[in-house]
N, CA, C and O atoms as CSV, one atom per row, in Angstrom:
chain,resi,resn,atom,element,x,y,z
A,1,UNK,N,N,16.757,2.094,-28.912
A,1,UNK,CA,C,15.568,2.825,-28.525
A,1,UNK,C,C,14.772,3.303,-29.733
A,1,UNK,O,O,13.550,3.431,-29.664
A,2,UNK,N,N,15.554,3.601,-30.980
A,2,UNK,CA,C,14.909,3.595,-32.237
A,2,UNK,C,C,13.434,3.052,-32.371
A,2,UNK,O,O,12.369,3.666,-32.435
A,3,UNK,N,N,13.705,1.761,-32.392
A,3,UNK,CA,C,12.991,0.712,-32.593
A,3,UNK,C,C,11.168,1.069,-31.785
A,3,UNK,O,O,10.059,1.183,-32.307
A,4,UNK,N,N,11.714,1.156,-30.117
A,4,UNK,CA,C,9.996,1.333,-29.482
A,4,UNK,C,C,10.206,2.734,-29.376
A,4,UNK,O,O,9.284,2.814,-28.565
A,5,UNK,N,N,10.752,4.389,-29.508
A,5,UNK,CA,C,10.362,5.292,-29.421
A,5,UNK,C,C,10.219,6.382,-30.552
A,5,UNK,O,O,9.557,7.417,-30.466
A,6,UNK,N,N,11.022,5.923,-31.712
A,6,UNK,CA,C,11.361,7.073,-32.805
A,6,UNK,C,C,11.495,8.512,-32.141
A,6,UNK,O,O,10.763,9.499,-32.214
A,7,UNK,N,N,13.013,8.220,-31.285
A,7,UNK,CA,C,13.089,9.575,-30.801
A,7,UNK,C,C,11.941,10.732,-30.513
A,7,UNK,O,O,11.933,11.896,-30.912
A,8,UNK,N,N,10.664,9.815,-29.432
A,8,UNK,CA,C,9.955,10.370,-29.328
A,8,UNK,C,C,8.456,10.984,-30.226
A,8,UNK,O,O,7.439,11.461,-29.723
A,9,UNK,N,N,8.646,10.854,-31.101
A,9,UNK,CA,C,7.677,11.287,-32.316
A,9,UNK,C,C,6.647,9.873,-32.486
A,9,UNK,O,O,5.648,9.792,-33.201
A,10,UNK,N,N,7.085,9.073,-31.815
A,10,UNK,CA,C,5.687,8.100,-32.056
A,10,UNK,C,C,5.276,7.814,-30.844
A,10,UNK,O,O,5.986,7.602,-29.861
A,11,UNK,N,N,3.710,7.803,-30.935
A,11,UNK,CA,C,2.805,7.328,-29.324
A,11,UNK,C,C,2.287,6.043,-29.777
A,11,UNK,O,O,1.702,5.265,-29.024
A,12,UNK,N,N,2.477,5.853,-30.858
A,12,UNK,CA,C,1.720,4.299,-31.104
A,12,UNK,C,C,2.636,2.982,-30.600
A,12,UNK,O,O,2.099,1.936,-30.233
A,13,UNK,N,N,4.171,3.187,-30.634
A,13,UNK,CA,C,5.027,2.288,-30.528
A,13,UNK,C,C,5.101,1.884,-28.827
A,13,UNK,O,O,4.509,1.023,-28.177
A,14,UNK,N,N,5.957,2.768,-28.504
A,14,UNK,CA,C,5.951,2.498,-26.986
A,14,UNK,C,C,4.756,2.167,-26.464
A,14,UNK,O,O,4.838,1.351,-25.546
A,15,UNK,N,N,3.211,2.682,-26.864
A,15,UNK,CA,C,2.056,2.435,-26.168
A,15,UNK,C,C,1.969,0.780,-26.657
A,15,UNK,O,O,1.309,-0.041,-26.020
A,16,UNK,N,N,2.875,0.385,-28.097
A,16,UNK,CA,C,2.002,-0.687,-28.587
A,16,UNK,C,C,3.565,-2.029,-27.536
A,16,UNK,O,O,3.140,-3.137,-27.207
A,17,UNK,N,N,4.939,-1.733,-27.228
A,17,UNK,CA,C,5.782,-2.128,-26.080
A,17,UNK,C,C,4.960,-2.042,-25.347
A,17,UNK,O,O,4.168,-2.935,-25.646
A,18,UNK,N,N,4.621,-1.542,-24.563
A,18,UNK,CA,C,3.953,-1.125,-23.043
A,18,UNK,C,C,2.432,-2.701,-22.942
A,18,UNK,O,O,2.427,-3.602,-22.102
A,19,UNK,N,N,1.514,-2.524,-23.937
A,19,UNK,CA,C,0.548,-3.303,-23.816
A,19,UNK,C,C,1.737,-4.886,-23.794
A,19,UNK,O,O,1.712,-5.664,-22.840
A,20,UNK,N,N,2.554,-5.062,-24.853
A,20,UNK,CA,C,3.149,-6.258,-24.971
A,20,UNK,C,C,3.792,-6.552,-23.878
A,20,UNK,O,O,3.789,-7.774,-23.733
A,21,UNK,N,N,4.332,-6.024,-23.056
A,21,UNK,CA,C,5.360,-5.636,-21.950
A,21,UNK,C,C,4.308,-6.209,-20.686
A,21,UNK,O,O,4.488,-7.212,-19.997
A,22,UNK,N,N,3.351,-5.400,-20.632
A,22,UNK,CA,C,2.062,-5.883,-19.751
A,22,UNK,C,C,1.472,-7.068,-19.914
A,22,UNK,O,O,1.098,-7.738,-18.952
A,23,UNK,N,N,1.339,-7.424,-21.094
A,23,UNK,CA,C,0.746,-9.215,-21.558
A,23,UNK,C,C,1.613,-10.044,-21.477
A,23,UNK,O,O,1.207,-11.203,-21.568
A,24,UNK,N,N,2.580,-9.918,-21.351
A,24,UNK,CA,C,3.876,-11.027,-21.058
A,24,UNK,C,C,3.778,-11.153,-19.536
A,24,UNK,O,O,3.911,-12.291,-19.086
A,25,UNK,N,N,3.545,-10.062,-18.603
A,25,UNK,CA,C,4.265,-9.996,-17.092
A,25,UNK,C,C,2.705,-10.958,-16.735
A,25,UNK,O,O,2.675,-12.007,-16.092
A,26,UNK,N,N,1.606,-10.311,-17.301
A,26,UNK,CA,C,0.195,-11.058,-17.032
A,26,UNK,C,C,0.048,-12.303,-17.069
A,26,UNK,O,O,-0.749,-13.052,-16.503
A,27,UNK,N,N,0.946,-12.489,-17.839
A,27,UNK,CA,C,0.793,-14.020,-18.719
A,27,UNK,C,C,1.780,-14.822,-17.460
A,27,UNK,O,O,1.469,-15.898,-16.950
A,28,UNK,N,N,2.721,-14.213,-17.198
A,28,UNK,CA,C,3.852,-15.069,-16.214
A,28,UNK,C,C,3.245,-14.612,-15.186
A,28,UNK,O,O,4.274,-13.938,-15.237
A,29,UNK,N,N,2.588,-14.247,-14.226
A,29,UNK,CA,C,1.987,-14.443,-13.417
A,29,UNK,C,C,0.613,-15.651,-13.157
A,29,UNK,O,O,0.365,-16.389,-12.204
A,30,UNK,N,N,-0.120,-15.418,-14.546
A,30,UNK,CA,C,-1.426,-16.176,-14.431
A,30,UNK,C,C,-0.860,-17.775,-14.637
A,30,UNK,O,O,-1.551,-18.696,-14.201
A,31,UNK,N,N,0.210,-18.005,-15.207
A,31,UNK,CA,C,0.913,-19.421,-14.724
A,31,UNK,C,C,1.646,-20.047,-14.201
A,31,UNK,O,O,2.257,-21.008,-14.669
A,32,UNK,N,N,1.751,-19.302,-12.400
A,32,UNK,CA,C,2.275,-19.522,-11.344
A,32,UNK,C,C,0.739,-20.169,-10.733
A,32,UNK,O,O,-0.444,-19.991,-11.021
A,33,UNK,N,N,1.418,-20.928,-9.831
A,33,UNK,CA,C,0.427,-21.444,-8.877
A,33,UNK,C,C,-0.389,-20.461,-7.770
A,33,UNK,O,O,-1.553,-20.739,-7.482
A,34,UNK,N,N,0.048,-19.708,-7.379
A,34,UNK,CA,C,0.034,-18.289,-6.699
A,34,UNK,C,C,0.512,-16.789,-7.194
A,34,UNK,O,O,1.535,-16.197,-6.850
A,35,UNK,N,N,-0.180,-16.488,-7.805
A,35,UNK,CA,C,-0.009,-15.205,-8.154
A,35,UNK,C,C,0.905,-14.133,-7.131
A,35,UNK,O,O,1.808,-13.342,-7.404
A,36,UNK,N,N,0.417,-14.393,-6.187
A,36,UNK,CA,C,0.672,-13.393,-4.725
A,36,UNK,C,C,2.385,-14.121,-3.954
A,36,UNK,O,O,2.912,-13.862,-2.872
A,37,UNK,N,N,2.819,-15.044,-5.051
A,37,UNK,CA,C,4.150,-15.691,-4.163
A,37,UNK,C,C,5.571,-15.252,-4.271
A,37,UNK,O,O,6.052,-15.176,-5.401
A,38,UNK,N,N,6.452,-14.892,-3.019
A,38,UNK,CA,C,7.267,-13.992,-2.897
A,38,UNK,C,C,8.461,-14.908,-3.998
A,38,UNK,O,O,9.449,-14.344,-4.469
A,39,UNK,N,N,8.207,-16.024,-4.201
A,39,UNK,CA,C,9.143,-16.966,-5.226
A,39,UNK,C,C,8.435,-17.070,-6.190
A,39,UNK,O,O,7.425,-17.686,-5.850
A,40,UNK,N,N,8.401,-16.734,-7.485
A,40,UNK,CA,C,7.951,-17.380,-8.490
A,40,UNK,C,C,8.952,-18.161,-9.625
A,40,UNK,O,O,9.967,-17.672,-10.122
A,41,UNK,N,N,8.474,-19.297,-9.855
A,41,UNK,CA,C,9.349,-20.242,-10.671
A,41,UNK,C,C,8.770,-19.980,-12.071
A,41,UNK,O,O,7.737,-19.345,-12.283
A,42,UNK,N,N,9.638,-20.601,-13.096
A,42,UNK,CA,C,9.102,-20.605,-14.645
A,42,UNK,C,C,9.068,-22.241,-14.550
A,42,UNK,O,O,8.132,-22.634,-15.246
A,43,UNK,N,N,9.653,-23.162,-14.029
A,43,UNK,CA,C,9.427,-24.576,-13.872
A,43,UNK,C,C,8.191,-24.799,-13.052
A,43,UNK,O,O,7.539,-25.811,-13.311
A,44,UNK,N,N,7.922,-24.283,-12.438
A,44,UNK,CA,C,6.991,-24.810,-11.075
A,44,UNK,C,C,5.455,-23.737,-11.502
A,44,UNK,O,O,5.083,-22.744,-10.877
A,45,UNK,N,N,4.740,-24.410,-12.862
A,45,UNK,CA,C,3.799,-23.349,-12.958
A,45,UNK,C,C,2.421,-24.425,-13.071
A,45,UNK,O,O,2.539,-25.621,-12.802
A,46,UNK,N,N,1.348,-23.921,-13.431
A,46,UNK,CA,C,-0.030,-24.356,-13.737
A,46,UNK,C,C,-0.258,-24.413,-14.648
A,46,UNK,O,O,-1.214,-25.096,-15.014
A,47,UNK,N,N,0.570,-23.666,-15.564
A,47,UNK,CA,C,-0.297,-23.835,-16.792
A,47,UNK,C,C,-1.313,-22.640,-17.494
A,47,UNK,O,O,-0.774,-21.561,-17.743
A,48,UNK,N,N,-2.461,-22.770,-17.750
A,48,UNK,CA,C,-3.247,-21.832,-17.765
A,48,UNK,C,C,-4.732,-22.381,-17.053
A,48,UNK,O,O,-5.714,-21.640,-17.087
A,49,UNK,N,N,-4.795,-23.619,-16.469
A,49,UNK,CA,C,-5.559,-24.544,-15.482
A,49,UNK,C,C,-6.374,-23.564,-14.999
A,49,UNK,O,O,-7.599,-23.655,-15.086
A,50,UNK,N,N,-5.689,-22.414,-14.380
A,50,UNK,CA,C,-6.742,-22.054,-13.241
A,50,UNK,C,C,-6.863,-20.787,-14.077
A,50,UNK,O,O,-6.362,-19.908,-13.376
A,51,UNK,N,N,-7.275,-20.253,-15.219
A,51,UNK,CA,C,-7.910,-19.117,-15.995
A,51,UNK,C,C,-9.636,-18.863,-15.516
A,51,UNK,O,O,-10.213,-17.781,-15.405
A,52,UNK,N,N,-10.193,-20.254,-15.291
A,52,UNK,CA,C,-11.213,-20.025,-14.729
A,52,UNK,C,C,-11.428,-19.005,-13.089
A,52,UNK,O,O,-12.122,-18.057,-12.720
A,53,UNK,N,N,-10.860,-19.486,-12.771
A,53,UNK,CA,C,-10.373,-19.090,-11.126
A,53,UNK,C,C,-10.419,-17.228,-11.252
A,53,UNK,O,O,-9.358,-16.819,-11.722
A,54,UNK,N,N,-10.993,-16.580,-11.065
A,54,UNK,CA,C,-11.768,-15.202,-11.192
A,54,UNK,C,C,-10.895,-14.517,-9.749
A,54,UNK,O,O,-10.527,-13.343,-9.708
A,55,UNK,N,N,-10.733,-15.252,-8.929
A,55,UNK,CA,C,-9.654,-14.569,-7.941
A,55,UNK,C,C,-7.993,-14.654,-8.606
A,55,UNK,O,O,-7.161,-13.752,-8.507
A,56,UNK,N,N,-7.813,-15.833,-9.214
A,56,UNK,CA,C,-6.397,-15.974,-9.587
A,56,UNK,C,C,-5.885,-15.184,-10.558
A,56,UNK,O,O,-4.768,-14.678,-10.450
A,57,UNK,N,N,-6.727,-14.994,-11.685
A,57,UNK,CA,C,-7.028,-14.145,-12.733
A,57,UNK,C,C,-6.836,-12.492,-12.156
A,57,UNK,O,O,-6.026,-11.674,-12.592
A,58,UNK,N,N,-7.804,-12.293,-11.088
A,58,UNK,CA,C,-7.656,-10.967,-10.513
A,58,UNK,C,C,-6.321,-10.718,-10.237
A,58,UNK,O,O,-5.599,-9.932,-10.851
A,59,UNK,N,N,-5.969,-11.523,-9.144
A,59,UNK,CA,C,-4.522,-11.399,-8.561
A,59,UNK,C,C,-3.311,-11.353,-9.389
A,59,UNK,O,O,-2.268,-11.018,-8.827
A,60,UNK,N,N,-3.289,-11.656,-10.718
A,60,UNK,CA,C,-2.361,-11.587,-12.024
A,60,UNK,C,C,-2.176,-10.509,-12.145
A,60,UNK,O,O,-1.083,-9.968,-11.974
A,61,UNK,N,N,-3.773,-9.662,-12.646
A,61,UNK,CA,C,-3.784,-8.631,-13.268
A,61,UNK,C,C,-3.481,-7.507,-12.499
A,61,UNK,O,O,-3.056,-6.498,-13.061
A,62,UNK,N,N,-3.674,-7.548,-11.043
A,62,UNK,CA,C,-3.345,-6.970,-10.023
A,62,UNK,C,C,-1.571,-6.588,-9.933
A,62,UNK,O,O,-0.969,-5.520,-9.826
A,63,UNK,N,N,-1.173,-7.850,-10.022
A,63,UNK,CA,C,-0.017,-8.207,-9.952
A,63,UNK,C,C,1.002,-7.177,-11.013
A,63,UNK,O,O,1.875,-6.321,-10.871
A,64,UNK,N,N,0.523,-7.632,-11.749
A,64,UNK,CA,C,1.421,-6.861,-13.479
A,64,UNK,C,C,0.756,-5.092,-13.408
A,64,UNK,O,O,1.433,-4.138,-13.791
A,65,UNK,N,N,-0.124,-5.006,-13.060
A,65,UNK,CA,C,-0.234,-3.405,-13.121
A,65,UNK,C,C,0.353,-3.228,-12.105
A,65,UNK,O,O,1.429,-2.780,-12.502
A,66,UNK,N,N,0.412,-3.289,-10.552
A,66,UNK,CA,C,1.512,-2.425,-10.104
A,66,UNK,C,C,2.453,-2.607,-9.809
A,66,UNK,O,O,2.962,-2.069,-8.825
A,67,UNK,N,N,3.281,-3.799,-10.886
A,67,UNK,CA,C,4.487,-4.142,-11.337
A,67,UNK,C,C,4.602,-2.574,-12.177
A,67,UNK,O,O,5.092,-1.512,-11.792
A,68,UNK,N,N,3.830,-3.000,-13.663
A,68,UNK,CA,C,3.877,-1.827,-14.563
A,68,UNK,C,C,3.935,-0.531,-14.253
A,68,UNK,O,O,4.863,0.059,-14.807
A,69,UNK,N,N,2.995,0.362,-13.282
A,69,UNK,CA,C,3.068,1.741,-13.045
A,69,UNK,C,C,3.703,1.943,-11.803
A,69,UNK,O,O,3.094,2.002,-10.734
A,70,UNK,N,N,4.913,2.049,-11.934
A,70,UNK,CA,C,6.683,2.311,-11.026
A,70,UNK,C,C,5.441,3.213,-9.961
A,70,UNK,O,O,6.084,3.449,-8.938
A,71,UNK,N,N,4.199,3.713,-9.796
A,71,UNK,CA,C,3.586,4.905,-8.906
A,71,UNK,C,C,3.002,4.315,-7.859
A,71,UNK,O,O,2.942,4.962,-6.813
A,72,UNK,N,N,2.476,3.036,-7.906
A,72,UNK,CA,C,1.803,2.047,-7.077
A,72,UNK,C,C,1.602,1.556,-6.186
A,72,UNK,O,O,0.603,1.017,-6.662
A,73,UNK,N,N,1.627,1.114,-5.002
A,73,UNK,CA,C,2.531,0.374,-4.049
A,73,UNK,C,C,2.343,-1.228,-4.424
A,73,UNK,O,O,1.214,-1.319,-4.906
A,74,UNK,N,N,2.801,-2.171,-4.412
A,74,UNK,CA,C,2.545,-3.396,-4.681
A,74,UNK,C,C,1.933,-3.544,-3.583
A,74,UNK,O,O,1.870,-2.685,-2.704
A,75,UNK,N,N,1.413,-4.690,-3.546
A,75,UNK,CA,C,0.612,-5.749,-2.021
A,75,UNK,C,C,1.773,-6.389,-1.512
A,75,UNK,O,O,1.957,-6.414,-0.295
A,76,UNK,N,N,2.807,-7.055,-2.525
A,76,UNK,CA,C,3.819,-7.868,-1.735
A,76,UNK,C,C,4.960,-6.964,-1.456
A,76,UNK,O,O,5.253,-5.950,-2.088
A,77,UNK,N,N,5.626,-7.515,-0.322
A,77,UNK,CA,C,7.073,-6.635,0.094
A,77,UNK,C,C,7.631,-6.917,-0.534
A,77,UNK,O,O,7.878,-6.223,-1.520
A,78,UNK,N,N,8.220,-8.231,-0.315
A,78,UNK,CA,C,9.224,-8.627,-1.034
A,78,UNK,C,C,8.921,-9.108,-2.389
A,78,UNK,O,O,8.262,-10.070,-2.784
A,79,UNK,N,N,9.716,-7.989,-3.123
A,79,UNK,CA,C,9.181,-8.017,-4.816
A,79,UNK,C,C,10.368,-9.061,-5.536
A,79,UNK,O,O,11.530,-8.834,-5.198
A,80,UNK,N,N,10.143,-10.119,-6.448
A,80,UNK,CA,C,10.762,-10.521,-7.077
A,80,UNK,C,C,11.692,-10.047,-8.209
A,80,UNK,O,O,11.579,-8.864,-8.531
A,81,UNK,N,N,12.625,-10.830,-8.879
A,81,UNK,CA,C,13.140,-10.561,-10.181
A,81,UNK,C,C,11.942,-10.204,-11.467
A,81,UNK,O,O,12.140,-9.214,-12.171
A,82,UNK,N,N,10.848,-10.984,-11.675
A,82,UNK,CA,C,10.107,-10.051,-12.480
A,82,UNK,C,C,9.493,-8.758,-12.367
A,82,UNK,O,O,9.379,-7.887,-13.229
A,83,UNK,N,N,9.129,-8.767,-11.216
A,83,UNK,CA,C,8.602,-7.951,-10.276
A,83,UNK,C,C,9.705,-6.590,-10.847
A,83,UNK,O,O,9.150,-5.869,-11.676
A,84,UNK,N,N,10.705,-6.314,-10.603
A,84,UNK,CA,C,11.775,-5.849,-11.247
A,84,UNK,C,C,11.968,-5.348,-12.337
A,84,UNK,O,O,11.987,-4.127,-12.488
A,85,UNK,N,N,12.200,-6.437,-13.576
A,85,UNK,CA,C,12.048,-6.050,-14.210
A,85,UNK,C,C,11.027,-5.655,-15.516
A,85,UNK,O,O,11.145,-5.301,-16.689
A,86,UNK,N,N,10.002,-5.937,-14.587
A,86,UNK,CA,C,8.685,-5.034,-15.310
A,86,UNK,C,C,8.578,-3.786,-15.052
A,86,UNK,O,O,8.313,-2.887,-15.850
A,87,UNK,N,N,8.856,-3.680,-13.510
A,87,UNK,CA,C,9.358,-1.847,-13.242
A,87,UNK,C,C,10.010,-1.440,-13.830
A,87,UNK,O,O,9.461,-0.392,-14.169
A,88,UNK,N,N,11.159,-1.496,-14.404
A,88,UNK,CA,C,11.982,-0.621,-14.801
A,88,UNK,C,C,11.604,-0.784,-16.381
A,88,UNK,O,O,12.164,0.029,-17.116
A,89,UNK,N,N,10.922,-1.518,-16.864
A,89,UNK,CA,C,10.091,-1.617,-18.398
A,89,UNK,C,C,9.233,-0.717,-18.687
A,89,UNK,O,O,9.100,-0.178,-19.786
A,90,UNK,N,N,8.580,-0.505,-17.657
A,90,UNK,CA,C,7.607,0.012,-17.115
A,90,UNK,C,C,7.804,1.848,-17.066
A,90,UNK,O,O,6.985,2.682,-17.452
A,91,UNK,N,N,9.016,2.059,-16.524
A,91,UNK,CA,C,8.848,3.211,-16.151
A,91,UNK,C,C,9.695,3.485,-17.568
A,91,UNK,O,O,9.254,4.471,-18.157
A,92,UNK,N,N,10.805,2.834,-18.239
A,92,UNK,CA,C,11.240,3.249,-19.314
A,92,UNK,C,C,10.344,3.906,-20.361
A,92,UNK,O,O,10.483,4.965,-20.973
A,93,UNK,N,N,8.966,2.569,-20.408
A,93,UNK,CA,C,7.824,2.861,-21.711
A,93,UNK,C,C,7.394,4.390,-21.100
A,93,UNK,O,O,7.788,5.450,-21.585
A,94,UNK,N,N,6.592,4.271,-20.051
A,94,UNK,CA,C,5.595,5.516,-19.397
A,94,UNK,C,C,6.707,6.648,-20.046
A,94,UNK,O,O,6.512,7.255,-21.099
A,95,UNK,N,N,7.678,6.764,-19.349
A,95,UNK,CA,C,8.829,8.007,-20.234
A,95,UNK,C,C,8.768,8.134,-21.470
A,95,UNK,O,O,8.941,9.278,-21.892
A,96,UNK,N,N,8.558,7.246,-22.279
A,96,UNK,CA,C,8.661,7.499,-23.608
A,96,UNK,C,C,7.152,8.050,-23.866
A,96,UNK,O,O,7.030,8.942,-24.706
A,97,UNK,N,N,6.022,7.582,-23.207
A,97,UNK,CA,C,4.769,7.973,-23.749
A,97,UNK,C,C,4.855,9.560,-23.523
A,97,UNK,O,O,4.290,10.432,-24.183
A,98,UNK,N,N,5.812,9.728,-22.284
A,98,UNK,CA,C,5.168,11.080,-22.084
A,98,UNK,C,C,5.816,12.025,-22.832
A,98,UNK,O,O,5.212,13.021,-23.229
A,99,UNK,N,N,7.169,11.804,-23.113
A,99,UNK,CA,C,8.001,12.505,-23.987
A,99,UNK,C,C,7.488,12.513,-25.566
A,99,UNK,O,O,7.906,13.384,-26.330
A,100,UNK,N,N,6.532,11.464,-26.021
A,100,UNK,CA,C,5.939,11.699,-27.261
A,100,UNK,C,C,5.000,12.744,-26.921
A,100,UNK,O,O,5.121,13.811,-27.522
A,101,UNK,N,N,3.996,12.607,-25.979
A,101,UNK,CA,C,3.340,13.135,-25.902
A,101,UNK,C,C,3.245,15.005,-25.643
A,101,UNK,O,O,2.392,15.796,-26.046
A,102,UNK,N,N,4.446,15.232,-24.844
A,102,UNK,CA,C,4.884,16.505,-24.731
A,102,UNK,C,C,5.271,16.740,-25.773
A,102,UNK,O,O,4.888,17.813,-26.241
A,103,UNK,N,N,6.015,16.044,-26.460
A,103,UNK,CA,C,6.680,16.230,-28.245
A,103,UNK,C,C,5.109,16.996,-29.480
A,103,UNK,O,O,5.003,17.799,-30.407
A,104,UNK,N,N,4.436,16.306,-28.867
A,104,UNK,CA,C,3.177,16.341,-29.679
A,104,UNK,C,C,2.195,18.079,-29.179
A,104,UNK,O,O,1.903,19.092,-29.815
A,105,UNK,N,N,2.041,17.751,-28.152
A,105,UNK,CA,C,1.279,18.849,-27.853
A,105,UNK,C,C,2.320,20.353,-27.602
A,105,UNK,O,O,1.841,21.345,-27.054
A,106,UNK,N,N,3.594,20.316,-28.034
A,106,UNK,CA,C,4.543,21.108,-28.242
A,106,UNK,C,C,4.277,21.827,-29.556
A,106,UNK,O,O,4.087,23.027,-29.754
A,107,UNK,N,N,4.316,20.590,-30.583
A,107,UNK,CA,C,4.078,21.158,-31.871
A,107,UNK,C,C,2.706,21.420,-32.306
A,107,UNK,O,O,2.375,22.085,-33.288
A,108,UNK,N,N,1.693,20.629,-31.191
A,108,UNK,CA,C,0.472,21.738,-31.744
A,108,UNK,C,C,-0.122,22.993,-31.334
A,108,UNK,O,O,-1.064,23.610,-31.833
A,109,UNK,N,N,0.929,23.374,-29.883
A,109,UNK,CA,C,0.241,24.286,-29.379
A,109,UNK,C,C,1.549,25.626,-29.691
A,109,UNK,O,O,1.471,26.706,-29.106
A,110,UNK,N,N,2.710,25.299,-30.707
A,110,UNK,CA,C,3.310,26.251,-30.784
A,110,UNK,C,C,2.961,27.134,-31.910
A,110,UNK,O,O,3.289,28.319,-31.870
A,111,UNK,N,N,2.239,26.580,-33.039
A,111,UNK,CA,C,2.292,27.253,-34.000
A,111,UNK,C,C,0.624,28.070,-34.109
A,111,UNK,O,O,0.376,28.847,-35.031
């Protein structure tokens, strides 16, 4: 935990996990054939073919944010293995932001 939180004292790290964390889940969504599918394969993808596609694109980004914020409700029920574990990535980073962040406004509003 070293590594993305410095025991809390950094907001740049986990925020800079969190964006990477989010561009990966974006990225494996936008090269499924269906964004919205209760199966998603890593064999069975598109590519980046349909980037044009302004609904498919939507439905990615849709997809990975309320994967990412554990507060959300998803659109699909049945949530997959990424689906998964972007939540719990997800809610790990958000914890760390906030614990920097309480860390921070601790030490400026104590002294």
């Amino acid at each position: 935990m070293d590594i993305v939180s410095k025991y809390g004292e950094s907001l740049r790290r986990p925020t800079l996990v969190g964006l990477i964390v989010f561009s990966i889940a974006m990225l494996f969504w936008l090269i499924q054939s269906n964004p919205l599918t209760m199966e998603p394969s890593i064999f069975d993808t598109t590519g980046l073919n349909r980037l044009a596609n302004h609904t498919h694109v939507n439905s990615a980004i849709e997809r990975s944010f309320t994967d990412f914020i554990p507060f959300i409700q998803p659109q699909i029920k049945n949530l997959s293995f990424p689906d998964y574990a972007t939540k719990v990535m997800g809610i790990i980073i958000l914890g760390l932001i906030l614990i920097s962040l309480r860390r921070k406004f601790e030490r400026k509003f104590r002294h």
